[in-house]
C-alpha positions in Angstrom: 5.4 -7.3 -48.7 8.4 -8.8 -47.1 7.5 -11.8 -44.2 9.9 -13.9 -42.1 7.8 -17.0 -40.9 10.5 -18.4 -38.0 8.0 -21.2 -35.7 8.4 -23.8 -33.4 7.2 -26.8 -33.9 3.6 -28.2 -33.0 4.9 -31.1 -31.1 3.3 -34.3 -31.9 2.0 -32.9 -35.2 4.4 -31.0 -37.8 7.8 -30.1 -37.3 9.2 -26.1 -37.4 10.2 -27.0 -40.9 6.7 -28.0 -42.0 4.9 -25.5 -40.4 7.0 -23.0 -41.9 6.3 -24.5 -45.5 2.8 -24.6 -44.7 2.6 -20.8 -43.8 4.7 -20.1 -46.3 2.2 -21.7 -49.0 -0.8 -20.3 -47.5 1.1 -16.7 -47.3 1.7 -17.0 -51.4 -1.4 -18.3 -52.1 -2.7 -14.9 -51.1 0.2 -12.5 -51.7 1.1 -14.1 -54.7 3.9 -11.1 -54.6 5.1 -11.5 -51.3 8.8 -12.4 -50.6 8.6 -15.1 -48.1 12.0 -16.3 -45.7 11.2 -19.7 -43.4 13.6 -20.1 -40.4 12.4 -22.9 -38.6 13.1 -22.8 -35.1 13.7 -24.4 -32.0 14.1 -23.9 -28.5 16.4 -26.7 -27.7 13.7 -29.5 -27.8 11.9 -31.4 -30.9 13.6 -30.1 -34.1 17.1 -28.0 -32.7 19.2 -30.2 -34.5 17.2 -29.8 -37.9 16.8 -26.0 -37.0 20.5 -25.6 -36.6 22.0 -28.1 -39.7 19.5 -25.9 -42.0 20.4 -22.6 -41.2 24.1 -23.5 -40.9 24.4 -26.3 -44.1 25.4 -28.5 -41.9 24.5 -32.3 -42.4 23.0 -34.9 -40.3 24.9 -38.3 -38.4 23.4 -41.2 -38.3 24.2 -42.8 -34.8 23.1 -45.4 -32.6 22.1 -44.3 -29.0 20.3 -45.9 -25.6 16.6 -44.7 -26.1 14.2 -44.0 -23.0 13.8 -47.6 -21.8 17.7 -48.7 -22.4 16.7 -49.8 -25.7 18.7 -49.2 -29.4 17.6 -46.9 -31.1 18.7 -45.0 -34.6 18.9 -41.5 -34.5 21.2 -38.7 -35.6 23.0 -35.6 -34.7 23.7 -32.4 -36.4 27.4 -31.5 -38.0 28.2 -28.3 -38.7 32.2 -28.2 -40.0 31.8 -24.8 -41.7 33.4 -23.0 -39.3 36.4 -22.1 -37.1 35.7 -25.2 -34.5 33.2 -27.6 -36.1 30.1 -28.0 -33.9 28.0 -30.9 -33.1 24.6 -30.5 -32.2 22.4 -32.9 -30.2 19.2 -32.7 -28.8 17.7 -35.2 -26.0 14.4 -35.1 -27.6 15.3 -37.7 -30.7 17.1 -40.1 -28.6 15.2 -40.4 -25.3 11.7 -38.0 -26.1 8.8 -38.6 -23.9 6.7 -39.2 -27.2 9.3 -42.1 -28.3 7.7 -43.7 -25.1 4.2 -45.3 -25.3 2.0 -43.6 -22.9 1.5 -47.2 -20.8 5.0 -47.0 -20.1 6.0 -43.8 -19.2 7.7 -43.9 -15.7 11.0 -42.0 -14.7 11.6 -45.4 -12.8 12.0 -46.9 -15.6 13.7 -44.6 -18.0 17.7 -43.2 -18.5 19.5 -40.4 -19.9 22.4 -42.5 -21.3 21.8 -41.8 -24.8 22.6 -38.4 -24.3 26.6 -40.3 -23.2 26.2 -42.1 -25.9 25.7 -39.9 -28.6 28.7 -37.4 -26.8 31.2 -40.7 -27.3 30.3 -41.4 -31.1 31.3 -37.7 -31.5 34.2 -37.2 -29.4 35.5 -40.7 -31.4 35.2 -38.5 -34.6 37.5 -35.7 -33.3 34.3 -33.0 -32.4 35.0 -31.3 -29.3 32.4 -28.3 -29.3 29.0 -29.2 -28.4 25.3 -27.6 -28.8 22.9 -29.9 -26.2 19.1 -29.2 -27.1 17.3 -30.5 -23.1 13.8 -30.3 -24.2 11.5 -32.8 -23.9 12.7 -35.8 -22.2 11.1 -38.8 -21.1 13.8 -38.9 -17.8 14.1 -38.0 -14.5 17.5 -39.5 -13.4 19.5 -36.0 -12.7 22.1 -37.3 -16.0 22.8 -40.4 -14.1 22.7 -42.2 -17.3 24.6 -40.0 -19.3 27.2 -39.9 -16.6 28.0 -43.5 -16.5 28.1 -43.7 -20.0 30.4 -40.9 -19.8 32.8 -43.1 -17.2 31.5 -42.3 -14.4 30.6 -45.1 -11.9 28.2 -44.9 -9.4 27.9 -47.4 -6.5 24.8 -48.7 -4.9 23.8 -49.9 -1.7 24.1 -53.7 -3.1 27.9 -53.5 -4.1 26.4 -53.2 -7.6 27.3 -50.5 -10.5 24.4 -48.6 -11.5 23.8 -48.3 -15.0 21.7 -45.4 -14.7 18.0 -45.4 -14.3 15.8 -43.1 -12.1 15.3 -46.2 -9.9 18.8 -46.5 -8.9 19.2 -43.2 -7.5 17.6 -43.9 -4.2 20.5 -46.9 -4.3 23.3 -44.6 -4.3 26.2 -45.1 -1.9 29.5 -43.3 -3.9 30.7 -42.1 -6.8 33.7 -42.6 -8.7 34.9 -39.9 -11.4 38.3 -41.6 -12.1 36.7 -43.1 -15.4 35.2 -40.0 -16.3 36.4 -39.6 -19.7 39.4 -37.6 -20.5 38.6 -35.6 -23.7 35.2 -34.0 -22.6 38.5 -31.6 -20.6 38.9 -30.3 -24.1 35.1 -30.0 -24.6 33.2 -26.8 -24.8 29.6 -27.6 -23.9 26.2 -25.1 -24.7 23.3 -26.2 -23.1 20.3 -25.1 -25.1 17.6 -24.7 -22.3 14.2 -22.7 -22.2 13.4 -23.9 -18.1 15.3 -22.3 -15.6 14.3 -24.7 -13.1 16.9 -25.9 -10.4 17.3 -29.7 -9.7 15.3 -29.7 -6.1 12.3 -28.6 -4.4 8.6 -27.8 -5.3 9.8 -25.7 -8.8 12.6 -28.6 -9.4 12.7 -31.8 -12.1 10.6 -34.1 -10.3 7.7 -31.8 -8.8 7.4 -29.5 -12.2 8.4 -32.0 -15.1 7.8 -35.4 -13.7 4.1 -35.8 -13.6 3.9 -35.2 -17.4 6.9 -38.1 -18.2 4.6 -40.5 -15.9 5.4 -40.2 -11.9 3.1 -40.5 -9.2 3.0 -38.5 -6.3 4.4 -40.8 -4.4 7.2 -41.4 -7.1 7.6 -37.4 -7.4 8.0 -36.9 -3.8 10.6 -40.3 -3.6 12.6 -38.6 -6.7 13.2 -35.2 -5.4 14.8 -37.3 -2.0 16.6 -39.0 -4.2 18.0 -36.6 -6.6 18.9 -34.6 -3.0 21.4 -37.5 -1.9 22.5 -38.5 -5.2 23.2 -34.4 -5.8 25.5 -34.8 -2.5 27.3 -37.3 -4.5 28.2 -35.3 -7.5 28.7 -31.9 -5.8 31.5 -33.5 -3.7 33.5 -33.9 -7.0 31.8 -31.3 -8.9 31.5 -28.2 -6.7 28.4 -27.2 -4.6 25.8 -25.2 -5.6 25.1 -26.4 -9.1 21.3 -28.3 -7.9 20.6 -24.5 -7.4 21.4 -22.8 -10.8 18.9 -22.0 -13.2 18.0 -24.6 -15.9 19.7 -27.4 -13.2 16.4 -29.2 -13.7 16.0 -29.5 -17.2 15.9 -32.5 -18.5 14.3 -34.4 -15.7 17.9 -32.8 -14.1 20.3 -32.9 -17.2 21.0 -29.6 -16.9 22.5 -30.4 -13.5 24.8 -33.1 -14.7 25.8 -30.9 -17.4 27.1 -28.6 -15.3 29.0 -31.1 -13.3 31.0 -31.2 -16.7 31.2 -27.4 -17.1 28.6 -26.6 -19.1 26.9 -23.3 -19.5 23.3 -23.4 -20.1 22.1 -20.3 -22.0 17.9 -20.2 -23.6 17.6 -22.3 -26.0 15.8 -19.5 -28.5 19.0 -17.8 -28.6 21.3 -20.1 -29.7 19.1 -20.9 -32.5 18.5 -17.2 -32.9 22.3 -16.5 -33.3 23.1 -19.4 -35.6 20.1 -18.4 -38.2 21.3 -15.0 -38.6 17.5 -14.3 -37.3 17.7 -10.7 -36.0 19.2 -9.2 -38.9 16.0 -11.0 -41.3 13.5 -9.7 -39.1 15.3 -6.0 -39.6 14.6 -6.6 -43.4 10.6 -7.7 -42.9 7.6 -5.9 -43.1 5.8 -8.8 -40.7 6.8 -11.6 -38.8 5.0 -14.8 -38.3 5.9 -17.4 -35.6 3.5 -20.0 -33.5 4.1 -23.6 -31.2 1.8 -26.2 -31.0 0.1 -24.6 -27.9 0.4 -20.7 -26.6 -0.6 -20.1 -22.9 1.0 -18.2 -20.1 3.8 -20.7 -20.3 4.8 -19.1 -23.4 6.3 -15.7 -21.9 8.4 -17.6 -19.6 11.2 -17.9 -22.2 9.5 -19.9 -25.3 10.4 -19.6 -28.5 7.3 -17.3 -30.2 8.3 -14.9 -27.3 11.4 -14.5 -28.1 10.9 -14.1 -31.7 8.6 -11.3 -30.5 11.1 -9.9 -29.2 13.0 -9.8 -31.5 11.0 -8.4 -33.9 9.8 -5.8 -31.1 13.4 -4.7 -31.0 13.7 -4.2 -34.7 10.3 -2.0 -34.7 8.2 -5.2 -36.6 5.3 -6.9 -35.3 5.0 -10.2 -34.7 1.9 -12.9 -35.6 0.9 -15.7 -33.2 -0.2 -18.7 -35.1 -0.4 -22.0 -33.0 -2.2 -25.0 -32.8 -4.1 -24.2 -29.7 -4.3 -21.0 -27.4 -4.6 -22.4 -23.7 -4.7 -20.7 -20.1 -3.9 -17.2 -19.2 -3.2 -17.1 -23.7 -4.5 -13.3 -23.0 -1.6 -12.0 -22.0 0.1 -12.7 -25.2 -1.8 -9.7 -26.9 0.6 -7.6 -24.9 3.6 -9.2 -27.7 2.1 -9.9 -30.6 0.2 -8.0 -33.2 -2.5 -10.7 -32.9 -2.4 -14.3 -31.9 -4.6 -17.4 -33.7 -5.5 -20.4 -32.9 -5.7 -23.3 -35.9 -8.1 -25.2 -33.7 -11.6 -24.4 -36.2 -13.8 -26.1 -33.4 -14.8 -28.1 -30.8 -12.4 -31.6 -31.9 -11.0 -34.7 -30.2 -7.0 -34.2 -29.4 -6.2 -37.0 -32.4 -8.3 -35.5 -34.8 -6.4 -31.7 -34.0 -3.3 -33.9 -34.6 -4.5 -35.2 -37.9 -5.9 -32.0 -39.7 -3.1 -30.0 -37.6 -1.5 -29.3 -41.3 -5.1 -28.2 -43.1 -6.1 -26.0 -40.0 -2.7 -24.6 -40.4 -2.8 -23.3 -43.9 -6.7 -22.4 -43.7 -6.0 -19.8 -40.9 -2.8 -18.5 -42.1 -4.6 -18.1 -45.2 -7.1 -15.9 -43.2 -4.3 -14.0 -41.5 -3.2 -12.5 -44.7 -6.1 -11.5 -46.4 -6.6 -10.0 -43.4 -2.9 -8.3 -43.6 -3.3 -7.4 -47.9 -6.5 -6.0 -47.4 -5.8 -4.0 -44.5 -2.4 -2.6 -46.3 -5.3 -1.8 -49.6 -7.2 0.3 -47.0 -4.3 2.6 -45.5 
């Protein structure tokens, strides 16, 4: 029995690598027979930069970046040189992630995307000019005004002063200059790995959709989406109009959107990963698949990962498995996709507790998923 076991991760818990290990374990511990192939996966949150450098041999770049709070920190991005045009590949998520925040202090007042300029610099200093951009799970909601500035771009506020690029300053915002803008991102091709299609404004935009869970309150969502509308005026003027209004504009607490100011194209997130890991033509050679997240709802079939996986398989005439760490609202509509979907959760538990035997519960139910499987094939 052949198995491709391609997850997400469970965020806050086990990476797509370790879940894939665990399954994998669990799976053999059963089958002792099976032939077992783990693709981690990603969507372009937590875990696209290991996703991709593993698939594609590429090897990891220790860089410094500004985190969430315009702090230092050490982090890395992904090189990938075997090929044509060597690829870099950054995500958001391990340079400004809302869990490298401490809940107390998450505001999108107080937070900026400049890491995200940062990390493009370090890279464009070492001769990369082809860029994969992972947008999930950011801890900001300043519509890439940090990542802008650091990029050259400078931004004038109402005091005569340059912003540096926090979601504060954007209600401050008088001008903006792209004269500084750097040169070489002209020679750039960037991919925006996305799996929101989101624009930048309005009741389904960054700060009304995303910014409650980075910290905003609804006075502070309400006073973003104003000020993301002015400080959109700003960049469109130099940009082109429209952008605030394309799909996946308000990733990123509005990344997306200052991404495309550059000229990137945004495409899911799932299939750039999909397309690097070779992942369609593995499935064709399974007899099951196995995929999961840390928590399956009716979020999921609005373009996350263990969808399209399943859709993949679907395509290929497999079934696909559902193991994640919870099953939430509307999770009933998954049956439609998946073979069967499972939940690691084995009772009633506090959230840290989940967190802690996240790994046990993991291998235990996956463990139950294929006796169920090898005893099921005995019977046929």
């Amino acid at each position: 029995m052949k198995f491709v076991i391609a997850p997400d991760s469970y965020k806050g818990s086990l990476t797509a690598s370790k879940v894939g290990e665990t399954m994998a374990k669990a799976v053999l511990e059963e089958i002792p027979e099976a032939d077992v192939r783990i693709i981690p996966m990603a969507d372009g949150g937590e875990g696209t930069v290991d996703a991709l450098v593993q698939a594609a041999g590429g090897q990891v770049v220790p860089i410094q970046a500004t985190g969430a709070l315009g702090e230092q920190v050490d982090t890395y991005v992904g090189m990938i040189g075997d090929r044509s045009v060597p690829l870099t590949v950054i995500e958001v998520a391990n340079i400004f992630g809302l869990p490298m925040v401490e809940a107390q202090q998450r505001n999108p007042m107080n937070t900026t995307s400049r890491g995200l300029g940062d990390a493009i610099r370090v890279m464009l200093d070492r001769g990369l000019r082809q860029f994969v951009i992972g947008l999930g799970g950011s801890a900001t909601n300043d519509g890439g005004l940090g990542m802008l500035s650091a990029l050259g771009v400078r931004f004038a506020c109402r005091s005569g002063r340059t912003a540096t690029g926090f979601g504060r300053e954007l209600a401050e915002l008088t001008g903006a200059d792209w004269s500084g803008l750097d040169p070489r991102l002209r020679e750039c091709r960037l991919t925006v790995a996305c799996d929101v299609t989101n624009p930048l404004l309005g009741p389904q935009g960054a700060s009304y959709v995303f910014g409650p869970q980075k910290g905003a309150t609804p006075e502070q969502v309400a006073s973003l989406d104003h000020a993301l509308a002015t400080y959109a005026d700003l960049v469109e003027a130099t940009a082109g109009s429209g952008l605030r209004d394309r799909a996946g504009a308000g990733a990123a607490g509005g990344l997306g959107f200052a991404l495309l100011a550059l000229g990137a194209e945004i495409v899911p997130g799932a299939q750039v990963v999909e397309e690097t890991t070779s992942l369609q033509r593995h499935i064709a050679e399974a007899d099951w698949v196995i995929t999961g997240e840390g928590r399956s709802d009716g979020q999921t079939l609005f373009g996350k990962l263990p969808l399209h996986v399943a859709q993949v398989a679907k395509a290929a005439g497999k079934q696909a498995i559902l193991i994640s760490g919870s099953l939430g609202d509307d999770s009933e509509r998954l049956n439609a996709h998946f073979a069967g979907c499972f939940s690691i959760v084995r009772g009633p538990a506090a959230l840290r507790d989940c967190l802690e035997q996240a790994e046990f519960n993991l291998y235990e139910c996956t463990r139950n998923v294929a006796r169920l499987l090898i005893r099921s094939q005995k019977s046929v």
